[in-house]
Backbone as JSON, one array per atom type, in Angstrom:
{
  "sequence": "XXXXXXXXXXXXXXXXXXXXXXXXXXXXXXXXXXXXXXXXXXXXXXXXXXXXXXXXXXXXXXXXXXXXXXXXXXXXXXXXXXX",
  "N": [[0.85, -1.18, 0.0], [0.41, 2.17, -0.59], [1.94, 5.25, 0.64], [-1.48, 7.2, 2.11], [-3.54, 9.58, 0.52], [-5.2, 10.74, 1.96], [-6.86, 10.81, 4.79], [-9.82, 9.79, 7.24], [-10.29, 10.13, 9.96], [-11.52, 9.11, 12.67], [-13.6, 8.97, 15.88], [-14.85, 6.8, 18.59], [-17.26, 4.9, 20.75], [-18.32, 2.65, 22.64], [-20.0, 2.09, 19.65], [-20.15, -0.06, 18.37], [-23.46, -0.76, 17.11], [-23.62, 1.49, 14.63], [-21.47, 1.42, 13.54], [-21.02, -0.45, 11.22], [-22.92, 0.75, 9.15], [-21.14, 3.3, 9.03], [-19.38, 2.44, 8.16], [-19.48, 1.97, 5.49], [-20.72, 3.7, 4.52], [-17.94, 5.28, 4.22], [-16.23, 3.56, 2.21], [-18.03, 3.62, 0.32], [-17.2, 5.6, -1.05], [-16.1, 7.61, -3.9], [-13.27, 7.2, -4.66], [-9.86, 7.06, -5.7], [-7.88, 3.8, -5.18], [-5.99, 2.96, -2.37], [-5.22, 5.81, -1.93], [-6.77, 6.46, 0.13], [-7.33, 6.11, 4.0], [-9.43, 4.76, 6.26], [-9.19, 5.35, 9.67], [-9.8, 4.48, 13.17], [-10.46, 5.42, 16.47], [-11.06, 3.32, 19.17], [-12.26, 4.18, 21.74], [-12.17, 3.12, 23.97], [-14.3, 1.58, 23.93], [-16.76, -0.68, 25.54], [-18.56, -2.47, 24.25], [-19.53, -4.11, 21.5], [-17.73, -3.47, 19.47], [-15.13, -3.47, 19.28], [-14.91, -5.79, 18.06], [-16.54, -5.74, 15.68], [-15.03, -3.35, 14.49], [-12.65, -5.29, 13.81], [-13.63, -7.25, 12.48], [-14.52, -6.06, 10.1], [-12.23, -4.54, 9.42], [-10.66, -7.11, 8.48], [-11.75, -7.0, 5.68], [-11.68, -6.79, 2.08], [-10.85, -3.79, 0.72], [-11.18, -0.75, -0.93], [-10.7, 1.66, 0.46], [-8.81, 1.13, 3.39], [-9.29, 0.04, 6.43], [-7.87, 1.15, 9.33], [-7.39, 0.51, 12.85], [-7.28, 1.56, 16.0], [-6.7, 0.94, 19.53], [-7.59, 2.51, 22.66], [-7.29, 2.98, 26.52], [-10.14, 4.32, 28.57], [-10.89, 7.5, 27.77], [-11.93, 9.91, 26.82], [-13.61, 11.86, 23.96], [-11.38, 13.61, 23.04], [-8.95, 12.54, 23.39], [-9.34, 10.23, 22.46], [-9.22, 11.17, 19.94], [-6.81, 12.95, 19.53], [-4.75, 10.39, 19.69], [-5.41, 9.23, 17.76], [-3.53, 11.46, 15.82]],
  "CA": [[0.0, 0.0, 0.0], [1.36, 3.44, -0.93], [1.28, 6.35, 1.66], [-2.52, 7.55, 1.79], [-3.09, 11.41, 1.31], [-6.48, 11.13, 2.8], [-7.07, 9.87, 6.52], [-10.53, 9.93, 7.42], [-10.54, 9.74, 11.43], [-12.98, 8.98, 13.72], [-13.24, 8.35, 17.31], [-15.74, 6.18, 18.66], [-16.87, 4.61, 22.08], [-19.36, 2.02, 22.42], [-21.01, 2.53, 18.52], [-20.84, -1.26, 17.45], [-24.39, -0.45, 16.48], [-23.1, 2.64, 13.83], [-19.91, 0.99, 13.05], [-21.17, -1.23, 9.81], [-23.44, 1.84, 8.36], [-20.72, 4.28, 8.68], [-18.42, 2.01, 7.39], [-20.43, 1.51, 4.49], [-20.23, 5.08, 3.94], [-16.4, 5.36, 3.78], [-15.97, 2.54, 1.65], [-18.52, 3.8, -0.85], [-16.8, 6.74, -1.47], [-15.04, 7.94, -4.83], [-12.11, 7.56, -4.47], [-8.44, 6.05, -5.8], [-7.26, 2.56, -4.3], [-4.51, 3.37, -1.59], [-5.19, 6.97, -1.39], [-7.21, 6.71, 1.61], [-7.87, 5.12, 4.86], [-10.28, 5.2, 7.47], [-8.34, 5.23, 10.59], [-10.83, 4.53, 13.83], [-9.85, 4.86, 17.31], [-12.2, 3.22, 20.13], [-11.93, 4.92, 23.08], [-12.41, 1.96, 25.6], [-15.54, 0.57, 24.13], [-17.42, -1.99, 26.26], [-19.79, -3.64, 23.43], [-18.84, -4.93, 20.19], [-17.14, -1.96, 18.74], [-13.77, -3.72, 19.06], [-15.24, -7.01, 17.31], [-16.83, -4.99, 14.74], [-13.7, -2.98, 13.35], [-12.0, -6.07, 13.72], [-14.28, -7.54, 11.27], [-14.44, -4.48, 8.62], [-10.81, -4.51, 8.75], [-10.31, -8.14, 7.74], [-12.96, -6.73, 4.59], [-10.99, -5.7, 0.78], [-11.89, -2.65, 0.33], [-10.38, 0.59, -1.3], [-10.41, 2.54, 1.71], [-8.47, 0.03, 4.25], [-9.61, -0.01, 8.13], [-6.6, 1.1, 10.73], [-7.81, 0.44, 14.24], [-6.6, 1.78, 17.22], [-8.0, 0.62, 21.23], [-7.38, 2.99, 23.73], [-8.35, 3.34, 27.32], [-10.91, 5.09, 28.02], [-9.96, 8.56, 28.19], [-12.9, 10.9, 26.14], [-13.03, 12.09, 23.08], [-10.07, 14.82, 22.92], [-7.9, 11.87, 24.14], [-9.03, 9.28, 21.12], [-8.86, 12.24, 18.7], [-5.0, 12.95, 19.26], [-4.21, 9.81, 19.75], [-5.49, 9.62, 15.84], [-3.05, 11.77, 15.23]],
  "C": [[0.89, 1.24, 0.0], [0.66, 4.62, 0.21], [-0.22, 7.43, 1.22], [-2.54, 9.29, 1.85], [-4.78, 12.09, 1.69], [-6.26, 9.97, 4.16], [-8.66, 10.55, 7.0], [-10.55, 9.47, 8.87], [-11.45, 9.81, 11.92], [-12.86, 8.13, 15.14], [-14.27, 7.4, 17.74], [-15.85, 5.86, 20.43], [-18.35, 4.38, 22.14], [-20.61, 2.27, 21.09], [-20.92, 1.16, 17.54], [-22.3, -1.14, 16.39], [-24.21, 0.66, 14.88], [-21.92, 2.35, 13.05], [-20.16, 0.67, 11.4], [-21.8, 0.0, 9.15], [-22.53, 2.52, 8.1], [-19.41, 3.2, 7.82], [-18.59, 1.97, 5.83], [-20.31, 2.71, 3.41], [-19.0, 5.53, 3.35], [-16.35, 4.73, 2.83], [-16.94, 2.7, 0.66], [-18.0, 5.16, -1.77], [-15.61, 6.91, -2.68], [-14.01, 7.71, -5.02], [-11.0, 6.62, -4.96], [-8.65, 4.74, -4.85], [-5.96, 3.3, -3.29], [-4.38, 4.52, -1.69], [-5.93, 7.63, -0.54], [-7.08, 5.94, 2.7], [-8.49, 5.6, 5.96], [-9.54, 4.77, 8.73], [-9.78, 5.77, 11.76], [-9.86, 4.19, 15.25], [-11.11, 4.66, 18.55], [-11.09, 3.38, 21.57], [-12.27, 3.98, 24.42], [-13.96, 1.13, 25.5], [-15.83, -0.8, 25.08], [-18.12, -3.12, 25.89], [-18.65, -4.2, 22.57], [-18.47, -4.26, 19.04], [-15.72, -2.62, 18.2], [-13.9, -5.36, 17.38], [-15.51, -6.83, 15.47], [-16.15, -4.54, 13.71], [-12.71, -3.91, 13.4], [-12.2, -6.86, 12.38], [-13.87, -6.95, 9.97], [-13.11, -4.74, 8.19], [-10.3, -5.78, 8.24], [-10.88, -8.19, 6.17], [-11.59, -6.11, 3.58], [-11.98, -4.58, 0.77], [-10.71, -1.43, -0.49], [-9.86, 1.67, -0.27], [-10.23, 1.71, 2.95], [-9.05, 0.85, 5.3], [-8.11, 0.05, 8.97], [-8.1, 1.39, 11.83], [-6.91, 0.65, 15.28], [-7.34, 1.73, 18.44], [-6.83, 1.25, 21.69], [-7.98, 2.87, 25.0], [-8.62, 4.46, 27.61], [-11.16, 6.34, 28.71], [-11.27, 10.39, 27.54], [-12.22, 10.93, 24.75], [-11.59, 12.67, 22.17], [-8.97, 13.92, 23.08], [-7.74, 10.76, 22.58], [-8.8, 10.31, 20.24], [-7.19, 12.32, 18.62], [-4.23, 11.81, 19.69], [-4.36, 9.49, 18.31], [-4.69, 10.01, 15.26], [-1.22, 11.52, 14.84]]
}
């Protein structure tokens, strides 16, 4: 994979439920092969958030899945750890 010059971040925390729709979204989007990726960081989820982007990310897609688990710290905390 060639360095992406889009990064679509997003934080999350407990949104198993939201996970597959928005994924759905990313991954329908315009765009080159390998010039994006959705980069997701769960903030200490408790459900099936972790299971979820575990899933997605085993999925081909054009716009790969990075996952990052943090504990759980708020948003401002998964956001720059995103970065």
């Amino acid at each position: 994979m060639t360095t992406p010059i889009l990064t679509v971040r997003t934080a999350t925390r407990n949104r198993a439920h939201r996970v597959p729709r928005l994924a759905a979204s990313v991954q329908g989007q315009d765009i080159a092969p390998d010039l994006a990726e959705w980069l997701v960081v769960d903030d200490g989820s408790t459900d099936d958030t972790r299971a979820c982007l575990l899933d997605i990310s085993m999925q081909e897609s054009s716009v790969p899945l990075r996952h990052i688990f943090v504990e759980p710290g708020g948003k401002h905390r998964a956001l720059n750890a995103g970065f």
